[in-house]
Structures are given as C-alpha cells and as structure tokens.
TORVO-589712 format. One line per 3 residues: number of its first residue (from 0); for each residue y, x negated, z of N, C-alpha, C, O. Coordinates in steps of 0.05 Angstrom, whole numbers, padded with zeros to 5 digits. Atoms other than C-alpha are relative to their C-alpha. Example, Ala and Ser with C-alpha at 12.3 -4.5 7.8 and 13.67 -1.06 7.14 Angstrom:
2
0) -00024 -00018 00000 -00090 -00246 00156 00024 -00018 00000 00024 -00039 00013 ~ -00024 00016 -00001 -00021 -00273 00143 00022 00015 00014 00044 00005 00018
//
This chain:
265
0) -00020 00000 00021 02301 -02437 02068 00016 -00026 00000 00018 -00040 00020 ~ -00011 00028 00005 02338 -02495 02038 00038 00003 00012 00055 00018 00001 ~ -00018 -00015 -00008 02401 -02496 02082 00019 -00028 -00013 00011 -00049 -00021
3) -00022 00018 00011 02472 -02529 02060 00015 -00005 00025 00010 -00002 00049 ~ -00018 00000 -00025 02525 -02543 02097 00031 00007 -00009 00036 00014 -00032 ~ -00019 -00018 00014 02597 -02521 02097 00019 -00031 00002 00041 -00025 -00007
6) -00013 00026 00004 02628 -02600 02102 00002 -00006 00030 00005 -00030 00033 ~ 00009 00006 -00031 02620 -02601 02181 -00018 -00006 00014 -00017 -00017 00036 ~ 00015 00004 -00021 02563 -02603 02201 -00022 00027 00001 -00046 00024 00005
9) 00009 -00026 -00006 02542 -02530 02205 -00020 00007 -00021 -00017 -00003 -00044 ~ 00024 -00008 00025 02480 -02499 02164 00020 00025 -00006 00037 00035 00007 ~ -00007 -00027 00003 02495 -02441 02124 -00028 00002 -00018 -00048 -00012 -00022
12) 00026 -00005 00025 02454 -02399 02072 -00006 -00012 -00022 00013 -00025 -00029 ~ -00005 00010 00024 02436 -02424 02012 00005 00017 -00025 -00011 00036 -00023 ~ -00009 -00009 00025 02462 -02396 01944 -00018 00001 -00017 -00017 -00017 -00034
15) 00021 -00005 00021 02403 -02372 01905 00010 00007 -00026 00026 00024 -00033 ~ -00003 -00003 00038 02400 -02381 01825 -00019 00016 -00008 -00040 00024 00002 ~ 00023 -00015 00016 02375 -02346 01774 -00034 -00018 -00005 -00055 -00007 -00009
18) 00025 00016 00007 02320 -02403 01764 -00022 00001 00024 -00045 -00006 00022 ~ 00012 -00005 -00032 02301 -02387 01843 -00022 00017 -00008 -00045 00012 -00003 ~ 00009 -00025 00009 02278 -02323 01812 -00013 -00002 -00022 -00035 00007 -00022
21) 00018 00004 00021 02254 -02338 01750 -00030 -00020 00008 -00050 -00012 -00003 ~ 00024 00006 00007 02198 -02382 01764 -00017 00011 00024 -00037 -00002 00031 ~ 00023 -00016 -00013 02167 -02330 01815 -00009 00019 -00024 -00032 00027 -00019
24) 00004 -00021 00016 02163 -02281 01752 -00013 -00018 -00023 -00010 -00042 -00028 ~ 00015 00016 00029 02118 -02292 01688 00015 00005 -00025 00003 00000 -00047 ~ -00017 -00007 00015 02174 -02273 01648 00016 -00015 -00011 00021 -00017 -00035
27) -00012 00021 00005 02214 -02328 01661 -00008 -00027 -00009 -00028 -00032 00005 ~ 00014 00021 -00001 02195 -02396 01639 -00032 -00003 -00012 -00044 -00025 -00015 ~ 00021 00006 00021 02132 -02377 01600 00008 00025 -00023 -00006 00044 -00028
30) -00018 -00018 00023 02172 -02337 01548 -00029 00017 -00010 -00051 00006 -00006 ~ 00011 -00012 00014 02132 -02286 01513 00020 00013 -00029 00030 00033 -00018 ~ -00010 -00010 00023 02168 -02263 01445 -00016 00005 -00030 -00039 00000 -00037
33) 00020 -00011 00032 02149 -02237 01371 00025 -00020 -00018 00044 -00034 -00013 ~ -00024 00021 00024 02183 -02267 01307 00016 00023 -00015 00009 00047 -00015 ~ -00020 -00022 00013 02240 -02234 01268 -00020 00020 -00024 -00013 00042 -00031
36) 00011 -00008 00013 02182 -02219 01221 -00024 00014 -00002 -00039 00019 -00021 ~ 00032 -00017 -00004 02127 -02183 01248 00002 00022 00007 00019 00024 00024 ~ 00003 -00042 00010 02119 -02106 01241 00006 -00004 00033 00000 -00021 00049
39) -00003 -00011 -00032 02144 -02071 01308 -00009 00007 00011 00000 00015 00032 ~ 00023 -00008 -00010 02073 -02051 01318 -00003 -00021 00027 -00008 -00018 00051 ~ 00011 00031 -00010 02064 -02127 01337 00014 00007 00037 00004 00011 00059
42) -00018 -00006 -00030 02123 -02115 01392 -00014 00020 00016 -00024 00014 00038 ~ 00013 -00024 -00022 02094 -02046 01418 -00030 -00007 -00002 -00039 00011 00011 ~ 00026 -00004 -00022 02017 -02065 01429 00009 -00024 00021 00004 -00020 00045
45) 00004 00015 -00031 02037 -02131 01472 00026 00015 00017 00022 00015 00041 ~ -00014 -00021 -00021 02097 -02086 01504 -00015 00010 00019 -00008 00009 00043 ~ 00013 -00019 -00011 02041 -02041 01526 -00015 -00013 00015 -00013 -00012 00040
48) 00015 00015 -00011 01991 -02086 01535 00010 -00020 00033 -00002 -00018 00055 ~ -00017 00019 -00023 02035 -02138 01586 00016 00026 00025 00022 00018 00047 ~ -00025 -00015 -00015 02082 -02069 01619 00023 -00009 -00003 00039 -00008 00015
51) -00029 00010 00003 02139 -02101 01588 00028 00020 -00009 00025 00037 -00027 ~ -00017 -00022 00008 02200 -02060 01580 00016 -00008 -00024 00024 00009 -00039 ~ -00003 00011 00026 02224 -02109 01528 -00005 -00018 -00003 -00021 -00028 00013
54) 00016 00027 00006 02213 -02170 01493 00017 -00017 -00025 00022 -00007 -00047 ~ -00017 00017 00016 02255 -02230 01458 -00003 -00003 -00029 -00015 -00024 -00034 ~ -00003 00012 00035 02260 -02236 01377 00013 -00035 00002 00035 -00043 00006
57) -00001 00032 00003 02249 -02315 01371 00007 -00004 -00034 -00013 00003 -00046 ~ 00008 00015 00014 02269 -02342 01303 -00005 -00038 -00005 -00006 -00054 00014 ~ 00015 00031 00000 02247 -02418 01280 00022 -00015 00028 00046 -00011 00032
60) -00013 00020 -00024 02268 -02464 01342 00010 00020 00015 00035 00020 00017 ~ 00000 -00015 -00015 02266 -02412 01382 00034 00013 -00004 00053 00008 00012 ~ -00034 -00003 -00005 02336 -02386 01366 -00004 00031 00002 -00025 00041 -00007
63) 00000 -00019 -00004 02355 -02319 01385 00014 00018 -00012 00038 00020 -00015 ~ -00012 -00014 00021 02350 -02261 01337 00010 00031 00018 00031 00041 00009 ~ 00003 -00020 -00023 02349 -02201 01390 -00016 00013 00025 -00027 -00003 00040
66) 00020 -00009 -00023 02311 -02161 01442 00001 00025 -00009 00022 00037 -00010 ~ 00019 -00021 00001 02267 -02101 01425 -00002 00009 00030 -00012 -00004 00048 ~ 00010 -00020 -00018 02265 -02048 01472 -00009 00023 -00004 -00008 00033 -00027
69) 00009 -00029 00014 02237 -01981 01475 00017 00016 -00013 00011 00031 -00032 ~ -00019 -00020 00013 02301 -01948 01462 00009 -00012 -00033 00017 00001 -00052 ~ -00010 00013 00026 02314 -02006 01406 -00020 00015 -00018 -00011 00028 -00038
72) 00023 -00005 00021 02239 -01987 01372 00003 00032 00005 -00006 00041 -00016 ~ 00002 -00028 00008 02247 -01909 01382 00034 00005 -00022 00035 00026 -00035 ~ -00019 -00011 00014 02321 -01910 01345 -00003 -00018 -00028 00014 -00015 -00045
75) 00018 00015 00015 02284 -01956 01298 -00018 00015 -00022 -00017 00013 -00046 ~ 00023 -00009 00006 02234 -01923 01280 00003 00032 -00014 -00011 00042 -00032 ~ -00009 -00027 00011 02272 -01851 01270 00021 -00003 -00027 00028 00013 -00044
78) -00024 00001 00021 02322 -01889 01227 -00016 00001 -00034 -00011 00015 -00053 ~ 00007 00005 00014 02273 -01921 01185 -00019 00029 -00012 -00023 00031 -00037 ~ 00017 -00021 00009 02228 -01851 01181 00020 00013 -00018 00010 00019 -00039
81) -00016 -00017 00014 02294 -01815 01152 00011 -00017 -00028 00024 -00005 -00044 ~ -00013 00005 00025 02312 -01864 01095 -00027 -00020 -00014 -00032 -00026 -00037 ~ 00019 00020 00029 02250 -01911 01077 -00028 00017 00019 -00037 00007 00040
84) 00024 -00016 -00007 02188 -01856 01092 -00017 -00008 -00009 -00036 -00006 00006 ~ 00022 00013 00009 02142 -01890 01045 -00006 -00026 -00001 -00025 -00039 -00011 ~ 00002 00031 -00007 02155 -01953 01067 -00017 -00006 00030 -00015 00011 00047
87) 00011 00007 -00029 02114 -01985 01129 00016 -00001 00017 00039 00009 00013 ~ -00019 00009 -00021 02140 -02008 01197 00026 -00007 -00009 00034 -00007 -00032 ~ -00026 00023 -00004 02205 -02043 01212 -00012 -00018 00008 -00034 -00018 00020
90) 00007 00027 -00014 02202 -02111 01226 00023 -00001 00027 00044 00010 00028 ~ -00015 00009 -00022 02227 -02140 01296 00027 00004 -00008 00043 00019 00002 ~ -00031 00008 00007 02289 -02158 01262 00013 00017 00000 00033 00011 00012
93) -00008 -00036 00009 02311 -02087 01247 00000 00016 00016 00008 00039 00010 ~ 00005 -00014 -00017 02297 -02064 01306 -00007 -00009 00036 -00023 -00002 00054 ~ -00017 00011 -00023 02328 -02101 01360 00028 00006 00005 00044 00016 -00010
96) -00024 -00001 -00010 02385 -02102 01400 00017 -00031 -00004 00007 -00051 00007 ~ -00003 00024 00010 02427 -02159 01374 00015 -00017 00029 00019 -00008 00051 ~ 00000 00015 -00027 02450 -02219 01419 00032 00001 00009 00043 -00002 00032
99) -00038 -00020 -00007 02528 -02194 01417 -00004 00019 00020 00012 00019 00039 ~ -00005 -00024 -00020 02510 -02135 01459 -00021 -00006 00023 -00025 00011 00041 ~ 00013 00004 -00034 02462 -02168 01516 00019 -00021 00015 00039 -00033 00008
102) -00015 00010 -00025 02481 -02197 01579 -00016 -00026 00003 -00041 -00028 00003 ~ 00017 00023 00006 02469 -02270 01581 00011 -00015 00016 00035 -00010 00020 ~ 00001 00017 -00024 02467 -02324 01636 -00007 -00028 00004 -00025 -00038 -00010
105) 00014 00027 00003 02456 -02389 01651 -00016 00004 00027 -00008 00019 00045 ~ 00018 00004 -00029 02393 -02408 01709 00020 -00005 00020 00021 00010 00040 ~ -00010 00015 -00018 02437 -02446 01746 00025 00030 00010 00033 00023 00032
108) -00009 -00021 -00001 02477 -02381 01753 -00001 00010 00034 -00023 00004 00042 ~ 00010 -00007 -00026 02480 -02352 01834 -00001 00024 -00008 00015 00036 -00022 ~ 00009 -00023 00010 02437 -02296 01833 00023 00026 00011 00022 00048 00000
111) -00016 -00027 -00008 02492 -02248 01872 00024 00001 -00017 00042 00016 -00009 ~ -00022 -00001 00021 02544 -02260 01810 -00018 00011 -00016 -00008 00005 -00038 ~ 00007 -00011 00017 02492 -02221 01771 -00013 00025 00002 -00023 00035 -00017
114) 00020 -00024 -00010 02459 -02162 01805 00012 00017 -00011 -00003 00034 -00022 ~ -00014 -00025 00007 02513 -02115 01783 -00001 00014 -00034 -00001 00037 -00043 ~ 00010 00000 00021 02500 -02135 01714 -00029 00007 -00012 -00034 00010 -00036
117) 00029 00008 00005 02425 -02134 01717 -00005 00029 00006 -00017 00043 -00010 ~ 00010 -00035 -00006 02418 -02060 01752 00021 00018 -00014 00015 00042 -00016 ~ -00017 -00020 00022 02477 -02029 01707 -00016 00001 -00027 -00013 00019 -00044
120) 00005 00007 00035 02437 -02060 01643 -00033 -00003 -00010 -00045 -00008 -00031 ~ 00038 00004 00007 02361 -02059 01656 -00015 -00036 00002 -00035 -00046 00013 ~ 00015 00026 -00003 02355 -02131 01642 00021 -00025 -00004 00041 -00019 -00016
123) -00015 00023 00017 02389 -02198 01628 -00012 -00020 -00009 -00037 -00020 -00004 ~ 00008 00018 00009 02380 -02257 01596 00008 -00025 00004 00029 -00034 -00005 ~ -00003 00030 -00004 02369 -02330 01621 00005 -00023 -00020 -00007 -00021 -00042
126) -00006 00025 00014 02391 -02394 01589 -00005 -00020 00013 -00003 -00018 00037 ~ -00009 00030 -00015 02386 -02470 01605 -00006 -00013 -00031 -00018 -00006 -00051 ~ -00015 00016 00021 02412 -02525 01560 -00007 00017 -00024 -00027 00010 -00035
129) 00000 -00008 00017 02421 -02474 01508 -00024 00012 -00010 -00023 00021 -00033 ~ 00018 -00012 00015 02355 -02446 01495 -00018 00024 00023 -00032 00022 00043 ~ 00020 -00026 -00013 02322 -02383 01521 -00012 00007 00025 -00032 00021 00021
132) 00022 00014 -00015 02292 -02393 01584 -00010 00035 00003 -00029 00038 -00013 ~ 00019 -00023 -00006 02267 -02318 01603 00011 00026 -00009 00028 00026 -00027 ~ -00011 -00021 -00009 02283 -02249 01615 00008 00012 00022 -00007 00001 00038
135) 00006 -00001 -00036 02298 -02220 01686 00007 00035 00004 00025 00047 -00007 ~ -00003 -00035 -00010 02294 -02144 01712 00003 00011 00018 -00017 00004 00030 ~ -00004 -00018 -00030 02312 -02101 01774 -00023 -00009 00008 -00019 -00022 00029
138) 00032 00004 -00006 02233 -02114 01783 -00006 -00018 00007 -00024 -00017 00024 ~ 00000 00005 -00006 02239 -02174 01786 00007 -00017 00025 -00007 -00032 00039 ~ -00007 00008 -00022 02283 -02193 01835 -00001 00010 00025 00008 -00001 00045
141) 00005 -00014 -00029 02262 -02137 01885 -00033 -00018 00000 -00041 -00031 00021 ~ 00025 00014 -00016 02189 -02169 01880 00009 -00026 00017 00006 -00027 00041 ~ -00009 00019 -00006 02217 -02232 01890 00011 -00006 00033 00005 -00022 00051
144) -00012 -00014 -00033 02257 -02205 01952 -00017 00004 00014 -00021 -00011 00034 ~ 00021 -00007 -00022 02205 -02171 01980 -00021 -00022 00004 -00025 -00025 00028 ~ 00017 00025 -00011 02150 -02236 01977 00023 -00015 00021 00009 -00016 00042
147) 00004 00008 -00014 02195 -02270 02020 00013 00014 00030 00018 00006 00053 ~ 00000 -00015 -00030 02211 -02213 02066 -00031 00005 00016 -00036 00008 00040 ~ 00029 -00008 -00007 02138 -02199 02072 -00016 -00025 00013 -00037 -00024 00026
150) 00011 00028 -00010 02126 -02273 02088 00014 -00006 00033 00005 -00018 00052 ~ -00004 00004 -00026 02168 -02271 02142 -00013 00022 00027 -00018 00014 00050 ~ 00021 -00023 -00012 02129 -02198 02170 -00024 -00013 00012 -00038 -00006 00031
153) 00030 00013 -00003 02073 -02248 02167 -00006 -00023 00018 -00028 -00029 00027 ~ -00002 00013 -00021 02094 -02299 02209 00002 00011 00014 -00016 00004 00030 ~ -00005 -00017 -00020 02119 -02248 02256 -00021 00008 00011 -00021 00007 00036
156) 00029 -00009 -00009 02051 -02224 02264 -00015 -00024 00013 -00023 -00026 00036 ~ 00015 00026 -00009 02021 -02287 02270 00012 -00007 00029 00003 00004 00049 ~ -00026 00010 -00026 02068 -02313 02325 -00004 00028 00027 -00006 00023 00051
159) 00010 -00023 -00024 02055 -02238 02365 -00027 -00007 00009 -00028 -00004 00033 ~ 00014 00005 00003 01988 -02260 02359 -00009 -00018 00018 -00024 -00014 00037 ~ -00002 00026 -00020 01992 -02326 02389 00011 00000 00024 00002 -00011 00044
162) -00016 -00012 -00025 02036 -02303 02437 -00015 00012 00025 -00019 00002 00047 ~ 00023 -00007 -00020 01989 -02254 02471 -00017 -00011 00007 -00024 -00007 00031 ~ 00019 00020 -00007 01939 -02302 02469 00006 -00014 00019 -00004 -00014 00041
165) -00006 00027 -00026 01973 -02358 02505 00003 00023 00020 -00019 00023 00031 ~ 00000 -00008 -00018 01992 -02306 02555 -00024 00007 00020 -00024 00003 00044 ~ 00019 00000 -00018 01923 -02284 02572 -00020 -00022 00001 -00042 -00014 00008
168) 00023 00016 -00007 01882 -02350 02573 00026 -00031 00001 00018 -00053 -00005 ~ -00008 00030 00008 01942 -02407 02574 00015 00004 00043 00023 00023 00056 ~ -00010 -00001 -00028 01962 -02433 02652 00024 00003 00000 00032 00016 00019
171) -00026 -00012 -00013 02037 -02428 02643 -00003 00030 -00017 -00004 00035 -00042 ~ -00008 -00029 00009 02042 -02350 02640 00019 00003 00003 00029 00019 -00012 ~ -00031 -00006 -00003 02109 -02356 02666 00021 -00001 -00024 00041 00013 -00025
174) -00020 -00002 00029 02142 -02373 02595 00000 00016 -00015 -00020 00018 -00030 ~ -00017 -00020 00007 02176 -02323 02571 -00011 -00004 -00035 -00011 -00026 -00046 ~ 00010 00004 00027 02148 -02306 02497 00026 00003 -00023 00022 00007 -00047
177) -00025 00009 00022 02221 -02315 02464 00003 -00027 00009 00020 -00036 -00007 ~ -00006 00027 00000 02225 -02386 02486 -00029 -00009 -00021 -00023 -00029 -00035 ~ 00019 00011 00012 02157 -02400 02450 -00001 -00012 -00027 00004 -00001 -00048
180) -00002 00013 00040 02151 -02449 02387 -00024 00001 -00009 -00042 00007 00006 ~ 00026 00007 00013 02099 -02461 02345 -00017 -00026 00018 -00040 -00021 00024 ~ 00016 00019 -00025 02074 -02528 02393 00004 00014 00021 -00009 -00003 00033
183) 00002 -00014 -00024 02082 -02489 02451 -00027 00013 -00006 -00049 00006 00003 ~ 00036 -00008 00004 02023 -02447 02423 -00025 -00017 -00010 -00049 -00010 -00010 ~ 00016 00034 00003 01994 -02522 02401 -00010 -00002 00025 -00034 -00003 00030
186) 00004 00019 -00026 01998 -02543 02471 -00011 00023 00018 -00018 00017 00041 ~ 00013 -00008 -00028 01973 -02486 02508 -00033 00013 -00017 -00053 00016 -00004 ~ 00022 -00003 00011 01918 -02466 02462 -00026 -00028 -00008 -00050 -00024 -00002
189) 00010 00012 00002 01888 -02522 02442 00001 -00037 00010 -00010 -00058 00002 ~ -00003 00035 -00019 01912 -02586 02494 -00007 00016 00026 -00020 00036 00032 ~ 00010 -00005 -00025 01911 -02588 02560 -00034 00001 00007 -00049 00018 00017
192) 00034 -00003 -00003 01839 -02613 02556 -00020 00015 -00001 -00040 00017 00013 ~ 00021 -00024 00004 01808 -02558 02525 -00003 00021 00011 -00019 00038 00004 ~ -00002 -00028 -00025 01823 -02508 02586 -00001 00029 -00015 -00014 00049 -00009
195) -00008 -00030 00008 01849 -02454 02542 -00023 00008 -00014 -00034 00029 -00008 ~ 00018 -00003 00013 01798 -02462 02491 -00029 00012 00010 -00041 00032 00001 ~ 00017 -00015 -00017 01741 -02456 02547 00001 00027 00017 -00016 00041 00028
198) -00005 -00033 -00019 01771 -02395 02581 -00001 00017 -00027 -00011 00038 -00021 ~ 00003 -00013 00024 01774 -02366 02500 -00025 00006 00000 -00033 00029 00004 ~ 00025 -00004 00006 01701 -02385 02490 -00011 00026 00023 -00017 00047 00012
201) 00005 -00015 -00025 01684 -02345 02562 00011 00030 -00006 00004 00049 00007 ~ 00002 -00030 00001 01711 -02286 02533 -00014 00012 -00015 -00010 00036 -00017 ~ 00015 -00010 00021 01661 -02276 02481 00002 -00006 -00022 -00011 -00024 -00032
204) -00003 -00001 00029 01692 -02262 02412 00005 -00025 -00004 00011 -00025 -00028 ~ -00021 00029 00007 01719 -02341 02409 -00039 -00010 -00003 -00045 -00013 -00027 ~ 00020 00010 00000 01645 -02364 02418 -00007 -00014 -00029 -00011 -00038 -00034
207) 00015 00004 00025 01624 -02361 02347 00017 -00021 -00022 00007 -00030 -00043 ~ -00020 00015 00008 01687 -02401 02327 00001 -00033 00016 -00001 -00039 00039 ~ 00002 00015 -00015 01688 -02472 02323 00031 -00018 00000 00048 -00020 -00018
210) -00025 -00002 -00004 01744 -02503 02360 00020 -00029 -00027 00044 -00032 -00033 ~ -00011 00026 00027 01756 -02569 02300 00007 00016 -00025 00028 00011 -00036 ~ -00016 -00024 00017 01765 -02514 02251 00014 00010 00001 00031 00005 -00016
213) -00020 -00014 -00012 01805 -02470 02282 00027 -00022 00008 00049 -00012 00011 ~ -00020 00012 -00009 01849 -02531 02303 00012 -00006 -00030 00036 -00001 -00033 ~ -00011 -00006 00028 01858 -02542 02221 00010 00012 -00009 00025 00007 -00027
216) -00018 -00022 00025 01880 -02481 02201 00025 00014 00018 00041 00031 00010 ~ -00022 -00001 -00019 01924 -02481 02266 00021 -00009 -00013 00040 00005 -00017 ~ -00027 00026 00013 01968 -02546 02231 00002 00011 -00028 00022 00004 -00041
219) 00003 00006 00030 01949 -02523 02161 00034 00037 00008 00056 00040 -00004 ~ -00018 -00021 -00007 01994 -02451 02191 00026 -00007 00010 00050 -00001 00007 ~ -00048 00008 -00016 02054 -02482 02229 00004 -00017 -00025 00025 -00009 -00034
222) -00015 00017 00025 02064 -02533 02165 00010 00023 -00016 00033 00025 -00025 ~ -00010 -00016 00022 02058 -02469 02120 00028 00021 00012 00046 00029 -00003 ~ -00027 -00011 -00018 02111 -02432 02174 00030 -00013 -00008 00051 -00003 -00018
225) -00018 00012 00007 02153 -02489 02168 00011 -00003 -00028 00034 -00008 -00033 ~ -00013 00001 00028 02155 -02489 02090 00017 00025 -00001 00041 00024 -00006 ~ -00014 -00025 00007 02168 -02411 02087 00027 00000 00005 00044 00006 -00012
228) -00028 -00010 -00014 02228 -02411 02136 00019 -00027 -00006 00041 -00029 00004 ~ -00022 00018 00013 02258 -02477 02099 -00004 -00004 -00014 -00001 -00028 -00019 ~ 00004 -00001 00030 02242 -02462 02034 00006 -00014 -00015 00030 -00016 -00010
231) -00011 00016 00018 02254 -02510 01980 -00003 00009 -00022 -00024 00011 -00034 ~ -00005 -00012 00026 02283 -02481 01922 -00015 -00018 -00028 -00017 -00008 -00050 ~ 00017 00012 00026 02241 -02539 01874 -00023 00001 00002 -00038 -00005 -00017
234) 00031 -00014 00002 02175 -02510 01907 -00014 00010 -00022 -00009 00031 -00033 ~ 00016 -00031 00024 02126 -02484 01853 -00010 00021 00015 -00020 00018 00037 ~ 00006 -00029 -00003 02114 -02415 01859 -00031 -00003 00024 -00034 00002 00048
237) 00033 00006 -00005 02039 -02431 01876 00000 -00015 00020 -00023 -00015 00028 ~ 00002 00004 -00024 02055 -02470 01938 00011 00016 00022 00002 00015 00045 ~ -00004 -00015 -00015 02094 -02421 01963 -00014 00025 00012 -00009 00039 00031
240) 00026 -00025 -00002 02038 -02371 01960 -00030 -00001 00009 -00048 00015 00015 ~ 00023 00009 -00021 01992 -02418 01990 00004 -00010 00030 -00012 -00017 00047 ~ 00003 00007 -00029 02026 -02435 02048 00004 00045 00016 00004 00049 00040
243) 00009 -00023 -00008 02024 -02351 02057 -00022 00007 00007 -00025 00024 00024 ~ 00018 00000 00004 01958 -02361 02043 -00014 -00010 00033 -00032 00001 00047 ~ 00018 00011 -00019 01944 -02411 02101 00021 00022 00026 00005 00036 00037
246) 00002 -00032 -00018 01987 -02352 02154 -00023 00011 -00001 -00035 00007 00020 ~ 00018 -00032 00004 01935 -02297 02135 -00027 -00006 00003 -00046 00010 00005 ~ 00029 00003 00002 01876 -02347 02136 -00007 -00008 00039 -00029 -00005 00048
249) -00012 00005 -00032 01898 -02366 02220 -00009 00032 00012 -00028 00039 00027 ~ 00007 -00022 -00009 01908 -02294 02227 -00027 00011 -00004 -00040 00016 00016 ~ 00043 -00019 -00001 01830 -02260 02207 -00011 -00016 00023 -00022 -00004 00041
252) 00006 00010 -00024 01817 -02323 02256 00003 00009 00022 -00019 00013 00034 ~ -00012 -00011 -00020 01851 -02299 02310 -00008 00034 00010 -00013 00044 00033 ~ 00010 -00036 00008 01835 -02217 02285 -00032 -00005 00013 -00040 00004 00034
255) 00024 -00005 -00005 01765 -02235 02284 -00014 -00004 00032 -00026 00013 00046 ~ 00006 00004 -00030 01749 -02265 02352 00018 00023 00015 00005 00043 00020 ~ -00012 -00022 -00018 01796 -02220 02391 -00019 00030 -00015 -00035 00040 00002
258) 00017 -00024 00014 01761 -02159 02350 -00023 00004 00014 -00031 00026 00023 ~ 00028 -00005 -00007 01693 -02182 02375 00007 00009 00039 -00002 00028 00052 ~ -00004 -00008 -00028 01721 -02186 02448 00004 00020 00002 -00012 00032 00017
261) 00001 -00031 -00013 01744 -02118 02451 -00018 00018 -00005 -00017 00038 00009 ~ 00020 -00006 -00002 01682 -02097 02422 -00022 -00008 00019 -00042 00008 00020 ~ 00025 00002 -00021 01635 -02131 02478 00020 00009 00020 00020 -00011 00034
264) -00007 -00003 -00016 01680 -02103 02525 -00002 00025 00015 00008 00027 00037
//
C-alpha cells in the first residue's frame, strides 16, 4: 500500500478515494448508460443482461438526465399503465430518478466519507471535472475489499510455504520462521551453491522441476509481493491482478513438487 506520512517521518495509512475503487469495477470509468430517449425496454434488457441494478440517463455531452432503477421502471411503468394504456413504453426520461435526489461525489472523494451514504442509498454517483465518471455500489466496494484481503491470504500461504521448505532442506534451521523475509527464502533456497536445491531434487517431487525456472517465478513472486503490500494507488487494475497472478503461479510450483514427494513417500 501507498503509505504517507504524518509530517515526521512516520508512515501511516493511506486515504483511499473513490477513484481507488472505481477503476477495480466496470462500472466506473467505462460508463454504460441509455439516452433520455429510448423506450425503458432499452434500459431493462441491458439491466438484465449486464446484473445492473441501475443505469445512468446520458443526454448530448453526456449531461445528466437521471438514473433508472428497478424501483424507478416499476413506478414507471404502473404510472404510465393507469393514464396512457394505449400508448407504448416510457422513455428513460420518464422514468428515472432525477439528479436532485441522488447522492453525488467527486473521485477524488476518501472513500470512508461515503460508505454511510452508499449502504443507506444502494448506490452513488461519481464525478471528475464535472462529468460523470461511474456509478458505485455496496458490491462494489466489498469486492474491491475483499481482492485485496484475499491477496494478502495469498501471500500468507505462499510465505507458509516457503517457510516449511527452508526449514526442511535449508542449513540454517535455527531461524526462527517470524524473522524470515522474502531473500531469506532467496538465499536459502536457491544460493548457497545450489545445496538446498540438490537436497530438494533428492527428495523426488523437485526432480521434474527445473531449477532456472523456478528461480523466475521466485523474483517474478517477491516483486509481485512487494507491489501488493505497497500498492500504488495509479496501478491499473490489470497489474494488480497479475502480480496475484505471479503468487498463485510460485505456489502450484511449490504444491506440485511437494505433492509428488508425499506421494513417493
């Protein structure tokens, strides 16, 4: 995570925005909306189609006419049945929630000045320099949450992983597996002149693994460690999900050879 400081010297947390959050979600930042003029069919098949619970009324230059929700298109839809019955649909326009009664935000916004708003109201709505930027939902920001709690689960694993390892094939056994860093499991796995590596191979499952590979996706895992746990909030989404990527590709490494060992055993 991207840490600050408090004017001393000292790290603290950092202050997550709404824009933190928005560009993990497809909601934010690739807008989906209908026009003030298209039947409210238009709205409810891509509603359905996408699982959206609502969806933005754009008119020209994207300006904002309202937001269609289910509750907007069912009180919609009963109004228009009781006074224009021989008439078609409603259009969007008619059957939105207008922009007076949503909750509206700028990105740059810290996301804990809005939670209260966001789970009292279903959803809110992002801004930057004045124009639209997404939508955001309870949904989103628990996924959001949970990817990088689950990223840290995943290091955790990894790191138990490595851990036991160095213990049974690395010469200092004496270090204590809370002092251990990420080069600590560098240096006893794969330095020390190959020692650990050949006492690996000797147990079987490591055999079929070769050790210039496995030393790749060693560095390609402590770099992606190091991004997770100092996150940079101007990351794209998509690197952050590849340095998860290179964790989980370390670990089957690690799974698989130990796997075979305790099967020839």
């Amino acid at each position: 995570m991207t840490a600050g400081t408090d004017g001393k010297g000292s790290n603290r947390s950092p202050d997550y925005v709404l824009r933190d959050v928005c560009h993990a979600t497809l909601k934010c930042g690739q807008l989906d909306f209908v026009k003030p003029d298209d039947e409210i069919s238009v709205a409810i098949t891509r509603m359905v189609a996408k699982e959206y619970s609502q969806m933005p009324v754009l008119a020209a230059k994207k300006t904002l006419t309202g937001v269609v929700t289910w509750q907007s298109i069912t009180d919609a839809l009963l109004s228009h049945r009781s006074h224009n019955p021989d008439d078609g649909l409603p259009r969007c326009q008619d059957a939105c929630d207008t922009p007076d009664a949503l909750h509206r935000f700028q990105v740059d916004t810290p996301l804990l000045e809005v939670l209260k708003a966001l789970f009292d109201h279903d959803f809110i709505l992002t801004f930057e320099d004045g124009q639209l930027f997404g939508i955001m939902t309870p949904a989103d920001v628990v996924r959001w949450a949970d990817e990088r709690a689950m990223s840290l689960v995943e290091i955790r694993g990894l790191e138990l992983r490595l851990r036991d390892l160095c213990q049974r094939v690395g010469r200092k056994k004496g270090l204590q597996s809370s002092d251990m860093s990420f080069k600590d499991y560098s240096d006893c796995l794969l330095g020390d002149g190959g020692h650990a590596w050949n006492t690996m191979s000797d147990m079987g499952g490591w055999q079929g693994l070769n050790r210039r590979e496995f030393k790749k996706a060693f560095k390609k895992a402590m770099r992606a460690r190091n991004k997770i746990l100092h996150f940079n909030k101007e990351d794209e989404p998509d690197h952050y999900r590849d340095a998860r990527l290179d964790i989980a590709n370390l670990v089957r490494l690690v799974d698989f050879a130990n796997d075979r060992t305790r099967n020839a055993e």
